[in-house]
N, C-alpha and C positions, 0 to 999 in steps of 0.2 A: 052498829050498822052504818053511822054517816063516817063516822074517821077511814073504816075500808072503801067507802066509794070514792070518797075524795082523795085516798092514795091513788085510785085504777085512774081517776079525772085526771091526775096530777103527769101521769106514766101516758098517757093517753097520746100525746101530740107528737112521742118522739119518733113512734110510726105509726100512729094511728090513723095520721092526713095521705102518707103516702101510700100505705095499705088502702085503703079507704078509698082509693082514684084510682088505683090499680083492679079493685073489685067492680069499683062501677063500671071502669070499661073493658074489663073481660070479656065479655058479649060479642062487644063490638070488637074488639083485637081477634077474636077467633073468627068470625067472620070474614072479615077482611085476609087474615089469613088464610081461610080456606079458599076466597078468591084469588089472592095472588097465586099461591099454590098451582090452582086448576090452570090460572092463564099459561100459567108458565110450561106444564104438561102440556097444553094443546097446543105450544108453540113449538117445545121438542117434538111433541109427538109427528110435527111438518116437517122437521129436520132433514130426517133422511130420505125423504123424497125429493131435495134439493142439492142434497150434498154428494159432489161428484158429479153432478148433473152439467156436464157441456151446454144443451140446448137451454139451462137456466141461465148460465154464465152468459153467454150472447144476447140474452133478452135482457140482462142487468148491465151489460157495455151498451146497448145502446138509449138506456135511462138518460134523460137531459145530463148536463154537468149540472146546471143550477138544481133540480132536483136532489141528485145524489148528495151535494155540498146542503141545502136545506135541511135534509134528515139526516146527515151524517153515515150517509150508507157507503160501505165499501165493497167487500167480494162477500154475496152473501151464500156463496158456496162453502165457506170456513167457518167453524166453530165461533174464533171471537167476532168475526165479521155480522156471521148470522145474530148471535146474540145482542151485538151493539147493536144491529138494525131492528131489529123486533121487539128485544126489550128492555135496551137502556138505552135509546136515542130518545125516547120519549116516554114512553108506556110505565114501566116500571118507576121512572124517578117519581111521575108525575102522580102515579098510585101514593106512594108512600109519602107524596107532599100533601093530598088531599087529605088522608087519612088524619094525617098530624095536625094538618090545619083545624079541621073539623074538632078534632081532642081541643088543641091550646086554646082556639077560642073559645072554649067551654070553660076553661080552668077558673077566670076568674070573673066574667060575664057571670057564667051560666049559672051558677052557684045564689048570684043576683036575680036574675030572670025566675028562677026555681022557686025564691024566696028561703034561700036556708043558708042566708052568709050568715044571718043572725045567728042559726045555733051554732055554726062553724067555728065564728069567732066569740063564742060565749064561754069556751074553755080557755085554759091559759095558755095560751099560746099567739107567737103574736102575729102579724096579717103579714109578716117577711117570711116568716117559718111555714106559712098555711100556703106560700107562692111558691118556696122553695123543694120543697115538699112537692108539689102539684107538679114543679115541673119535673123534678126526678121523675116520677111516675110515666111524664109524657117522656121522655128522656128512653125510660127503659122500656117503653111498649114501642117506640119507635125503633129500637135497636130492633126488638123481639123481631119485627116483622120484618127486618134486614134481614135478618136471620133466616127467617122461613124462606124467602126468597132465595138468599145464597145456598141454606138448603137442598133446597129442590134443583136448583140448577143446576148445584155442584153433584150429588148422589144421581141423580136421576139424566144426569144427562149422557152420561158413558153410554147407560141404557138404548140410546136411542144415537148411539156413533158421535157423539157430542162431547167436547169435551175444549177446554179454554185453561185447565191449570189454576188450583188455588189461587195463588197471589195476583192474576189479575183479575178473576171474579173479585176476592176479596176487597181490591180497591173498587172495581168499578162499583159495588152495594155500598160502602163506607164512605164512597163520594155521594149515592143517593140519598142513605140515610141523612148525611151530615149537612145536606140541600134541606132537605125535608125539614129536620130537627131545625133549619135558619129561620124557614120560611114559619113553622107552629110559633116559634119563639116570641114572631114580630107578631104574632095575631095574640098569642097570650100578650104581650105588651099592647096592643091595641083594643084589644078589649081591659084588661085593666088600669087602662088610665082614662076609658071612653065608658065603660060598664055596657057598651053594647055588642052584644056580640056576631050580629050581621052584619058591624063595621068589621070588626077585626076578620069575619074570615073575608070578608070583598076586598080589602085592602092585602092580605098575606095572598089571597088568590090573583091578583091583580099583580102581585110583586113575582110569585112566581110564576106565570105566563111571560112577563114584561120580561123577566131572567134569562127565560131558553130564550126566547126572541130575538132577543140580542144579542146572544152566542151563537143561533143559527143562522141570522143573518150576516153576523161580522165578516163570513170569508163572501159575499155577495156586494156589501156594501162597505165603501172602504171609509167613511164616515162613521160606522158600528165598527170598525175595524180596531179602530185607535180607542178606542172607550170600551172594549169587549171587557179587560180586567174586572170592569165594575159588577158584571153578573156572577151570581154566585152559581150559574148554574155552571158556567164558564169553568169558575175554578172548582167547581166538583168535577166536572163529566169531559170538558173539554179538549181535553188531553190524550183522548182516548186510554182511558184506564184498563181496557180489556187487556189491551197490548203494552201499554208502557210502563204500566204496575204502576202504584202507590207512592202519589208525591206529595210526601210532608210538610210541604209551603205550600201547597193549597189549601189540603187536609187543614191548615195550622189560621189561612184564611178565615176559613168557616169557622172556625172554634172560636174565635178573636171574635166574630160576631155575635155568634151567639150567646156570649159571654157578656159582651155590651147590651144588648136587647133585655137579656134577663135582667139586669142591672137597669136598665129604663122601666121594666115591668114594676122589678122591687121600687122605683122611683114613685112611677106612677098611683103603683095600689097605696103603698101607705102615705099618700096627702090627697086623695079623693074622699070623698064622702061618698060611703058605700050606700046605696036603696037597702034597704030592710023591707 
């Protein structure tokens, strides 16, 4: 009886941590998902009562300039137009930042707070693998909900005379996600090297407000103008991805960070002294 447990203990960590993070937030992944989902239908479902509409078109020429340049709005008579103004100038990114936030600082905080890092790290497996692991998990549930997003907007929006063309939905989600997935990362590192996890999400929340802010203010302030590179939300969404499609040296931005941050996470967790 003990030699077979101690095989399954042994087989245990090489998916066991990332299965294991993946069930816990099932819940809450589907949830969120059938929120973005619905936003996203009730946003098309306005579409066509805007679209081709003259007398909307006058009432959107005469919106401030500083307005329109704030929100990033352009002609929201057109499909990418509409769509960057409703739900990737702010709405949508900032969904799928919260979301991820909410997860990463859980990852390695919460586990603390709960009181079960003790049995976590009581198999063999070491506190690099239990983070790496952890974040795969926030990794793929982050994508998931990219997905359900590009989803809906991409199938369901013909439906309703909508439509923007694969490859720049594509980028414009894979720049959200990839905002998102920066912003969880730096809260999973902020709670792993602090153990608390109302730091890490104040701080990853704080960074991505600070992010748009100073991508939406740059073309206003010409002082945010020269320093705009620094926002990642800049280089996710900036560009207008509806329209310009998928650029690789942004895309390649975000990944270069997130790849540092994990690497400060794996820094941080294993030389603290974890609470039991």
């Amino acid at each position: 009886m003990t030699a077979p447990r101690a095989k399954g203990r042994r087989s245990w960590p090489l998916r066991g941590v990332l299965a294991r993070s993946l069930r816990e937030e099932r819940r809450g992944l589907l949830g969120w998902s059938v929120g973005v989902a619905t936003y996203c239908v009730v946003m098309l479902s306005v579409y066509p009562s805007i679209h081709d509409n003259k007398a909307f078109a006058k009432i959107f020429e005469a919106y401030p300039e500083v307005f329109r340049k704030l929100f990033n709005l352009t002609d929201f008579t057109t499909g990418p137009g509409y769509l960057g103004a409703e739900i990737f100038s702010v709405i949508a990114p900032m969904l799928l930042a919260l979301f991820a936030i909410l997860w990463g600082s859980d990852l390695a905080a919460g586990e603390e707070d709960r009181g079960t890092i003790d049995l976590l790290l009581a198999n063999p497996v070491s506190r690099r693998r239990v983070l790496l692991e952890k974040w795969a998990a926030l990794a793929l549930g982050t994508l998931g909900l990219g997905a359900v997003l590009e989803g809906v907007l991409g199938l369901l929006g013909p439906l309703f005379s909508l439509s923007v063309g694969w490859a720049g939905l594509t980028a414009a989600v894979l720049g959200s996600t990839a905002f998102a997935l920066a912003c969880a990362t730096l809260a999973l590192a902020v709670g792993a090297a602090s153990g608390s996890r109302g730091l890490a999400r104040g701080v990853a929340t704080a960074f991505a407000v600070a992010s748009y802010l100073l991508s939406a203010l740059a073309p206003l302030v010409s002082a945010f103008r020269r320093v705009s590179w620094l926002s990642l939300w800049e280089q996710a969404l900036g560009h207008q991805p509806l329209t310009t499609g998928l650029r690789p040296t942004n895309l390649s931005v975000l990944l270069v960070v997130v790849v540092v941050l994990v690497a400060v996470a794996l820094w941080g967790y294993d030389r603290r002294d974890l609470a039991t």
